[in-house]
C-alpha positions as CSV (number, residue, x, y, z in Angstrom):
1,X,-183.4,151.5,193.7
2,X,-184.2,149.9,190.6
3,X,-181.4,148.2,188.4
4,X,-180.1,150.4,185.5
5,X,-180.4,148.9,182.1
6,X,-177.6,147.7,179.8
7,X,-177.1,147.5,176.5
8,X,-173.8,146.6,174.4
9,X,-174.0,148.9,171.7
10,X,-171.7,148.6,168.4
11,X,-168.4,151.2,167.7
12,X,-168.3,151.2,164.7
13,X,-172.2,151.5,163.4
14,X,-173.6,152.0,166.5
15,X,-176.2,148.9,167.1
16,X,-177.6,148.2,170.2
17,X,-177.8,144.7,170.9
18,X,-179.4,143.0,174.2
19,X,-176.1,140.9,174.9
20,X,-172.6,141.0,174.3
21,X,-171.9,138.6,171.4
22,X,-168.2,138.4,169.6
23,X,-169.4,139.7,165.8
24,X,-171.9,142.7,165.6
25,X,-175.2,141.5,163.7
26,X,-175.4,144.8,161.8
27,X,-172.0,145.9,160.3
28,X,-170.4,142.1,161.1
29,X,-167.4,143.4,162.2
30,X,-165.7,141.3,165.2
31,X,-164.7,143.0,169.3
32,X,-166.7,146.2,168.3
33,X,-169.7,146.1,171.2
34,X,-169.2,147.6,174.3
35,X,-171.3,147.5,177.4
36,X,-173.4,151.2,178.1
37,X,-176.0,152.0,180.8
38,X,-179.2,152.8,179.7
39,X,-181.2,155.5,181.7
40,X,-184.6,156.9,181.3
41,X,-184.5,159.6,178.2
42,X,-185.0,163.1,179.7
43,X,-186.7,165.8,178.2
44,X,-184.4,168.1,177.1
45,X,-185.4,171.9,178.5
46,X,-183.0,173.7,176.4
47,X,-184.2,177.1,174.7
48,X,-182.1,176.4,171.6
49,X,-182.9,172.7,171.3
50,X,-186.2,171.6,172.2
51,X,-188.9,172.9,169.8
52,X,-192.9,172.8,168.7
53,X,-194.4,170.4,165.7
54,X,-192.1,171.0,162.4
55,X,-193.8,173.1,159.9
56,X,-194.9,171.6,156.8
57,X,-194.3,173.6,153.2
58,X,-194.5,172.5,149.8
59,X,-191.1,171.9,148.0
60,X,-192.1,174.6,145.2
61,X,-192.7,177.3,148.0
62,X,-188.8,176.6,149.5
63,X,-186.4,179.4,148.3
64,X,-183.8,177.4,145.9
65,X,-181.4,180.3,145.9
66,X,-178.0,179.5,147.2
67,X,-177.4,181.2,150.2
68,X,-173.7,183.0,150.9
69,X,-171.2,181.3,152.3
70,X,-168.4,182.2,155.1
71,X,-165.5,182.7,154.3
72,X,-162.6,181.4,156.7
73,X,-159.9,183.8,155.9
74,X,-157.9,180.5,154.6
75,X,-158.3,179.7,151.5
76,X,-157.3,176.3,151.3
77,X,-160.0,175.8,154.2
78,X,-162.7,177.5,151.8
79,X,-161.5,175.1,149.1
80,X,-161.9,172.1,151.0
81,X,-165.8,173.3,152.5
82,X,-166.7,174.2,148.7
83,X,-166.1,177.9,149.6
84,X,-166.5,178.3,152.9
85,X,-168.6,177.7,155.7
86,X,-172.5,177.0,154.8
87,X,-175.0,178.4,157.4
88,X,-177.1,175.8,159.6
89,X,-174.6,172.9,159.2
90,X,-172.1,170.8,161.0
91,X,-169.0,170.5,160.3
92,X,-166.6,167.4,162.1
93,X,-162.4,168.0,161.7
94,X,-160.8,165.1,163.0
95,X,-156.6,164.2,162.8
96,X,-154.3,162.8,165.0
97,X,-153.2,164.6,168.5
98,X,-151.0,167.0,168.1
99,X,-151.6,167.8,163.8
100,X,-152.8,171.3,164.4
101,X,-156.6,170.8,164.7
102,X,-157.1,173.1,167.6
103,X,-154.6,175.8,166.3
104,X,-156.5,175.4,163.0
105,X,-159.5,176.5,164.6
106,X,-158.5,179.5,166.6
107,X,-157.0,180.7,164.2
108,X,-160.3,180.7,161.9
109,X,-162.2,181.5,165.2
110,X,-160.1,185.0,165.8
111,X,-160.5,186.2,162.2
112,X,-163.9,185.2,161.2
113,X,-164.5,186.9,164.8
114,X,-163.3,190.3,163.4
115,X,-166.3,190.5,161.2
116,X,-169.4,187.8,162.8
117,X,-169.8,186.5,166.0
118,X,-168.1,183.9,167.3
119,X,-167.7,181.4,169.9
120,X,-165.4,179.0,171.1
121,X,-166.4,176.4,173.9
122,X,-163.0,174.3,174.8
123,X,-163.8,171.2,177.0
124,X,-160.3,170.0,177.1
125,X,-158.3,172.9,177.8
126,X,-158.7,176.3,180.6
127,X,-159.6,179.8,179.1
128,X,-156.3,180.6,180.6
129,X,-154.6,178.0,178.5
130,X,-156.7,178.5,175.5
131,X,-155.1,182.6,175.7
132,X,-151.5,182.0,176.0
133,X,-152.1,179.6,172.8
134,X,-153.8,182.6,170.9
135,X,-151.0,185.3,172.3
136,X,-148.0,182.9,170.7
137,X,-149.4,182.6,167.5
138,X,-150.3,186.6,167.8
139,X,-153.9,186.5,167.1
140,X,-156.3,189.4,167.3
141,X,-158.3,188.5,171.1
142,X,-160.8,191.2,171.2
143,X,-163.7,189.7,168.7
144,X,-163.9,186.3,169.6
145,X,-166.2,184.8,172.6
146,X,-164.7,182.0,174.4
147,X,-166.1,179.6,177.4
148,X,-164.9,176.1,178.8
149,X,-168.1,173.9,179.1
150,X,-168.6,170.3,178.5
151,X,-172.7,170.2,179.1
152,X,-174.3,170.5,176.0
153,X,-177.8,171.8,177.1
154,X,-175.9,175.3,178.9
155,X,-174.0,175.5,175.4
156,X,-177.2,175.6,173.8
157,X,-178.1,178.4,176.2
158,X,-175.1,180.5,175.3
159,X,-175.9,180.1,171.9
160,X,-179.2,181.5,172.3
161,X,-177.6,184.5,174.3
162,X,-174.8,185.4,172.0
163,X,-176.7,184.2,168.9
164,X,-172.9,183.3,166.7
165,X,-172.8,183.0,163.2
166,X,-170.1,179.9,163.8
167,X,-169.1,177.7,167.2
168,X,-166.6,175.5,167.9
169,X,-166.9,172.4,169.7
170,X,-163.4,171.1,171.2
171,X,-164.1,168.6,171.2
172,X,-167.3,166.5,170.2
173,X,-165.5,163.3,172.7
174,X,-165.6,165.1,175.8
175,X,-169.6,166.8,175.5
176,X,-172.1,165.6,177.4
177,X,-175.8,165.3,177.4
178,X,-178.8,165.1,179.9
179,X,-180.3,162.8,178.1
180,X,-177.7,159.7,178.6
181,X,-176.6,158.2,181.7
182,X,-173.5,157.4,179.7
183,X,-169.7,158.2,180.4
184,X,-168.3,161.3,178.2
185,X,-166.7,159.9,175.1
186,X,-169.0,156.4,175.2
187,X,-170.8,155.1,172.1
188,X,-174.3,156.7,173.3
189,X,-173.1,159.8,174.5
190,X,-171.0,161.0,171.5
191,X,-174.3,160.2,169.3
192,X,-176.5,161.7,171.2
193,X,-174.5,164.5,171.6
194,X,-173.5,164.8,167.7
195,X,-177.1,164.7,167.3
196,X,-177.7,167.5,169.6
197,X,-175.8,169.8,167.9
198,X,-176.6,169.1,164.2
199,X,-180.4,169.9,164.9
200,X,-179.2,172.8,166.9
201,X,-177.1,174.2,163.9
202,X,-180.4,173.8,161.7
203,X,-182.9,175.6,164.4
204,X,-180.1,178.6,164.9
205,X,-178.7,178.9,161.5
206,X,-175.9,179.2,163.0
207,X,-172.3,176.8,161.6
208,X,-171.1,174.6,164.6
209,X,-167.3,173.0,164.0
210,X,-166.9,170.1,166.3
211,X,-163.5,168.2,166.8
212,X,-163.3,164.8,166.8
213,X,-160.6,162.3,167.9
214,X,-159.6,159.2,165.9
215,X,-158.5,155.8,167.2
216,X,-154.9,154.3,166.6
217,X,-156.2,152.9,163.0
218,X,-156.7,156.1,162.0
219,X,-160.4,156.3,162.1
220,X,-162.7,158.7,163.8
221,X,-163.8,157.6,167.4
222,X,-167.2,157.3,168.2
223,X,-170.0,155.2,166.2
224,X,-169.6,155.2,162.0
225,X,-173.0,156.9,162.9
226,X,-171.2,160.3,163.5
227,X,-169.9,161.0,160.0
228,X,-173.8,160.5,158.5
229,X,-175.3,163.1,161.2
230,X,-173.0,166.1,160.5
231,X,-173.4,167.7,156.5
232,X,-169.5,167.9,156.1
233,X,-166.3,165.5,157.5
234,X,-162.9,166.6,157.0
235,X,-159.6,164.7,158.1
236,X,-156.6,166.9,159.0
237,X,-153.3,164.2,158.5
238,X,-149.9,165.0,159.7
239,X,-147.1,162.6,158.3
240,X,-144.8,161.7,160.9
241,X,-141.7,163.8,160.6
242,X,-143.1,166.5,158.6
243,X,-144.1,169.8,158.8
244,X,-147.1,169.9,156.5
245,X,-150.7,169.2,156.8
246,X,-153.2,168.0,154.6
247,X,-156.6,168.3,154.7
248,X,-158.8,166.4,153.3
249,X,-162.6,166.1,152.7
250,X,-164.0,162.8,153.4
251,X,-167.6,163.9,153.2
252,X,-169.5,166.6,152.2
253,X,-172.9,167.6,151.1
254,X,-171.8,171.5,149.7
255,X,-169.2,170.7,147.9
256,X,-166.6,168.1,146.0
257,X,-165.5,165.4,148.0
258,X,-161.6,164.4,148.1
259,X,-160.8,168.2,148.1
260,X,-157.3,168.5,149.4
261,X,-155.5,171.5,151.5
262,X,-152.2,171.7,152.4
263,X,-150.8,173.9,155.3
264,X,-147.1,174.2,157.1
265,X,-147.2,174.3,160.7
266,X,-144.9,177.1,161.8
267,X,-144.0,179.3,165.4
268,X,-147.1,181.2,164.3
269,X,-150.0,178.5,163.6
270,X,-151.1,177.4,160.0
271,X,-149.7,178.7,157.1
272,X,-151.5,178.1,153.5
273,X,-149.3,176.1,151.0
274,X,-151.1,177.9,147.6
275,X,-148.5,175.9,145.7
276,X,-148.4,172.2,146.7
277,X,-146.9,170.6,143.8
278,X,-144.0,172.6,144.2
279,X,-143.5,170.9,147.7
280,X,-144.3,167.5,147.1
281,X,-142.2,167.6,143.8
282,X,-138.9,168.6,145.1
283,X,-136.9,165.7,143.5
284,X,-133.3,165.0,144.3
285,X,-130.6,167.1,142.6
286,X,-128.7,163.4,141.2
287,X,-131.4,161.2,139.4
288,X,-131.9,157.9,140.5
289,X,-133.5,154.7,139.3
290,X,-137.2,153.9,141.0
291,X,-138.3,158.0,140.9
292,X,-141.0,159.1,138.3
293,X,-143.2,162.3,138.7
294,X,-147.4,161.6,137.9
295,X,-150.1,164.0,138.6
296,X,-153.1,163.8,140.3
297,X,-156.7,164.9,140.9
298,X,-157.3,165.9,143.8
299,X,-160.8,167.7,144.4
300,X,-160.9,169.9,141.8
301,X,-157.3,170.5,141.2
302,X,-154.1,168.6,140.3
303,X,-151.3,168.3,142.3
304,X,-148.1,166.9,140.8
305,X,-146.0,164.5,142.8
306,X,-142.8,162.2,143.1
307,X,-143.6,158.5,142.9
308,X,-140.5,156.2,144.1
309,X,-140.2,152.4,144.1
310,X,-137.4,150.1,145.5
311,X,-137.2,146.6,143.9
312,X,-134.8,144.0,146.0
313,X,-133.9,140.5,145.7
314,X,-136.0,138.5,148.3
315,X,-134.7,137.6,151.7
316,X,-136.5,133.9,152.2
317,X,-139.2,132.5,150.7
318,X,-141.8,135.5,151.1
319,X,-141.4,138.3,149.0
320,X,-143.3,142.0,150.6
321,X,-145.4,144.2,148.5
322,X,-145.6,147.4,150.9
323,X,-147.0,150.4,149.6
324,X,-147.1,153.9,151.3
325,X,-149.7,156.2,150.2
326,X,-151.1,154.1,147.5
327,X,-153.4,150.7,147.7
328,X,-151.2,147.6,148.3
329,X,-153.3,145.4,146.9
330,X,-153.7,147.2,143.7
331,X,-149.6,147.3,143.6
332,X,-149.6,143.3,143.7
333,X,-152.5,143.0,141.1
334,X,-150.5,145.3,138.7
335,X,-147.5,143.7,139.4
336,X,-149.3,140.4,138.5
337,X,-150.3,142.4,135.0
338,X,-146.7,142.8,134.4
339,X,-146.0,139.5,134.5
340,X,-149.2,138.2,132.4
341,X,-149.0,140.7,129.8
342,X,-145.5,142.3,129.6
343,X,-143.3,138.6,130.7
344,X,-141.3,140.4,133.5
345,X,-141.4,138.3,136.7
346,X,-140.6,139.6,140.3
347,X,-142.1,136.6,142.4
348,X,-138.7,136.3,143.9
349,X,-138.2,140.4,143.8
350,X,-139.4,142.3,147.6
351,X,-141.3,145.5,145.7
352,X,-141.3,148.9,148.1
353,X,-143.4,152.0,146.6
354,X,-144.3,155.3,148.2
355,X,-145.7,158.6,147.4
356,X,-143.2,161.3,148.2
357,X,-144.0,164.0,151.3
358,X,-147.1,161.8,153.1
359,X,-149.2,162.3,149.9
360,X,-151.8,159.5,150.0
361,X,-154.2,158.6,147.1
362,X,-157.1,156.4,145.8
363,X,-157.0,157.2,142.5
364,X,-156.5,155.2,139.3
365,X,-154.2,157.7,138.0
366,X,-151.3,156.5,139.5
367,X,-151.0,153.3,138.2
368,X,-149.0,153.6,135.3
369,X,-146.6,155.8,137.1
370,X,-145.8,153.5,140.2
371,X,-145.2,150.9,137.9
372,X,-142.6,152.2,135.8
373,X,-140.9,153.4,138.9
374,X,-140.8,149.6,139.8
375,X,-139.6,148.8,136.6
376,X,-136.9,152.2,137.1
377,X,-135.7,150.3,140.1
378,X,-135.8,146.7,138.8
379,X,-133.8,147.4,136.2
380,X,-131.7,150.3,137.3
381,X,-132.8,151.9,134.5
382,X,-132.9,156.4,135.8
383,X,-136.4,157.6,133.7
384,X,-136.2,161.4,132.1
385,X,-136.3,164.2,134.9
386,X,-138.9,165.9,132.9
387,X,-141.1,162.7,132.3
388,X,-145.1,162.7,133.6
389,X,-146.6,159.6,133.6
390,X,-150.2,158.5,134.5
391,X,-152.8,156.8,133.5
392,X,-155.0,153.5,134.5
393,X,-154.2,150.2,134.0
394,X,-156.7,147.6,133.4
395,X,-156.2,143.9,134.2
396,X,-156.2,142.8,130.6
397,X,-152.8,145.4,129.7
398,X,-154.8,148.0,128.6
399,X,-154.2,151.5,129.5
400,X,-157.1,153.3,130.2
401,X,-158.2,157.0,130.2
402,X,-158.4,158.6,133.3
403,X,-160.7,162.0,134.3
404,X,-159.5,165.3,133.6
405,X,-156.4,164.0,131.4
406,X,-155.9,168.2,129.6
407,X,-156.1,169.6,132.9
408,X,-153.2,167.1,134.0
409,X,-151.0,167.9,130.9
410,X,-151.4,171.5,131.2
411,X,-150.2,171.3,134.9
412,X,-147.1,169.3,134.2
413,X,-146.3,171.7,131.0
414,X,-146.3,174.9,133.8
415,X,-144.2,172.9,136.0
416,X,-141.2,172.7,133.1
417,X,-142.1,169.4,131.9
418,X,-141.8,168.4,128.8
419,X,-142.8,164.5,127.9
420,X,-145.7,163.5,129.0
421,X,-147.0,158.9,129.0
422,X,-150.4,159.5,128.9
423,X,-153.5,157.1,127.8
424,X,-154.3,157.8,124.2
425,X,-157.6,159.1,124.8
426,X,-156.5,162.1,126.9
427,X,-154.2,163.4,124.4
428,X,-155.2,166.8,124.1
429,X,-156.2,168.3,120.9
430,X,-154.0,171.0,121.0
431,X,-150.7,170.2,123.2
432,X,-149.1,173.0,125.6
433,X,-146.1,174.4,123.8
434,X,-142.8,172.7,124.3
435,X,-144.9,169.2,125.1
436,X,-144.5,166.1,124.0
437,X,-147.5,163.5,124.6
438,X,-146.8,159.9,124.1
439,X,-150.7,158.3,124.0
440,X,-150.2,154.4,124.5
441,X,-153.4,152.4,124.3
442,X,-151.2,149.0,126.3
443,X,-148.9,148.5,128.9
444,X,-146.1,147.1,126.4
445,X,-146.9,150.9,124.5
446,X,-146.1,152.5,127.7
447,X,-142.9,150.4,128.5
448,X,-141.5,151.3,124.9
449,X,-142.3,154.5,125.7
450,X,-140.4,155.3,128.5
451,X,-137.1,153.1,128.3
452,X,-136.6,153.1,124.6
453,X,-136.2,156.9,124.6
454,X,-133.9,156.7,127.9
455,X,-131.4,153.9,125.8
């Protein structure tokens, strides 16, 4: 018997290379390769796979009209696809164990099944288990077609039978292919399978949702290849202790990227949250120093939140900079702003900030907000319960405009605020009534701004 190839074959960007070496020569990332057995590629005999020579049209003779979408009876799901589910693509939800993706999916499985076909294909759990999930969250059983297989080809076969207008995959980590010699859930075999279905979803026409684990950092398991196959990634995050769920899109070729959905997990599956801000603002009866409200842009929407800081003397010769929800290292380079431009030191001072409720961000917007709740907290100085702040801060004290500034003001102003620290250039022209709009150009503007009225 002849002796089976190897290859060690990256995680994170899936390179091959011919021998196991500390730092991957592609993506240079350190103790990523891991060792695969390579066997001969088989020729894949499946109806819905395997295909003649590609056709070959002009561009000018391809129908640009915007096909309709499907909708997933949630709302918030349609808002984070772009409206729904686009036919002939692949869609990856990953999240934590245990955040809800499965439930997520039934749930959109047994509805969208009352009006298209539908198929679910579990891997991980028995039909028998997969029915006692749908009877406790009482969802309609009658529509939707269900089958536990892990071998891609005979799901491709099923598909041709049943021809569904969407499929889930649960999950993508478990799937394997003819084609690889390689273990379930290996580097190869989560490719190749990925690939599998994404040309299958484009031959059928048909939307195929597959679930995908993530590793202990928090990042999708498999190679980085996986999120540049499918048309559309979304992240489903579940902060510890909480009953809420975001979801979030990471990637997608339909629609905005960053879109943002927000759920409850209750005794009866996913419930929508239509009104986020109202969660994620619910601010303590007795103000305190270190709390300020700032909104942000999410998607295509804002979504108003509570910012808090905590500013202590230091305990030895180290002081932390810890940020939860927002980028660390932008909190120490403004804090290093504050002490260039404004004079106020806190080299000895440990700094703690954190979005309220598990919100996490990458926006700019925030910057001007989680430093005046540092300041709040450093000086013990309680900001206005019906102050907004945001707005970007530049490295040279300047404080600069950030997108969608009108749409920002408008959504503080319905949420009873009514003084607004805002970057002069997104002072809107014509101010919601009852609003006041400070516009500061510089951080010492902004400081004036918010602790001279508060004397």
């Amino acid at each position: 018997m002849a002796k089976p190839k190897t290859a060690y074959v990256c995680g994170d960007c899936g390179a091959e290379h011919s021998k196991w070496q500390g730092q991957c020569g592609e993506c240079s990332e350190w103790n990523t390769l891991s060792r695969v057995n390579i066997g001969p590629i088989k020729e894949s005999r499946s109806v819905g796979y395997a295909g003649g020579l590609a056709e070959v049209r002009r561009l000018s003779d391809v129908s640009p009209e915007e096909r309709p979408r499907l909708a997933t009876t949630l709302s918030e799901f349609d808002r984070v696809l772009g409206g729904g589910f686009v036919p002939g693509s692949a869609v990856l939800i990953g999240g934590d164990p245990g955040a809800g993706k499965s439930t997520l999916l039934l749930q959109v499985a047994t509805q969208m099944a009352q009006r298209e076909p539908a198929l679910y294909v579990t891997g991980e759990e028995s039909l028998h288990q997969l029915a006692l999930r749908a009877r406790r969250l009482e969802l309609p059983m009658d529509a939707l077609d269900v089958a536990a297989e892990t071998r891609v080809e005979s799901i491709a076969d099923l598909i041709a039978q049943k021809s569904p207008k969407l499929v889930v995959i649960d999950s993508v980590q478990v799937m394997h292919t003819a084609s690889s010699d390689s273990v379930p859930g290996s580097v190869s075999q989560v490719r190749e399978t990925a690939a599998f279905f994404t040309r299958l979803a484009k031959q059928t026409d048909t939307v195929i949702v597959l679930v995908g684990h993530v590793t202990k950092e928090g990042n999708l398991a498999g190679p980085k290849v996986l999120e540049h196959m499918i048309d559309c990634s979304v992240m489903l995050d579940a902060p510890a202790g909480s009953r809420y769920r975001t979801l979030r899109g990471v990637k997608n070729r339909f629609g905005a990227v960053n879109e943002l959905g927000v759920f409850a997990m209750s005794d009866r599956g996913m419930r929508e949250v239509s009104n986020p801000s109202a969660i994620f603002l619910q601010r303590a009866e007795t103000p305190s120093p270190g709390s300020v409200a700032t909104v942000l842009w999410e998607g295509t929407r804002p979504l108003l939140v509570e910012l808090q800081a905590l500013v202590d003397a230091a305990q030895g010769g180290h002081p932390k900079r810890v940020a939860v929800g927002l980028d660390s290292q932008r909190l120490g380079m403004h804090l290093a702003v504050l002490h260039r431009h404004c004079g106020i030191a806190l080299s000895d001072q440990d700094v703690f900030a954190n979005l309220v409720g598990g919100v996490r961000t990458g926006e700019t917007g925030a910057d001007l907000a989680s430093l005046m709740a540092v300041l709040s907290s450093f000086r013990n100085r309680i900001l206005p319960q019906n102050l907004i702040v945001f707005g970007e801060i530049g490295l040279t004290g300047e404080i600069r405009p950030v997108p969608q500034g009108n749409e920002r003001i408008a959504e503080a102003a319905k949420h009873g605020f009514r003084v607004a620290i805002a970057p002069k250039a997104n002072v809107p022209k014509k101010l919601p009534v009852g609003m006041t709009v400070h516009g500061v150009t510089t951080l010492d503007g902004a400081l004036d701004a918010a602790f001279s009225s508060n004397d």
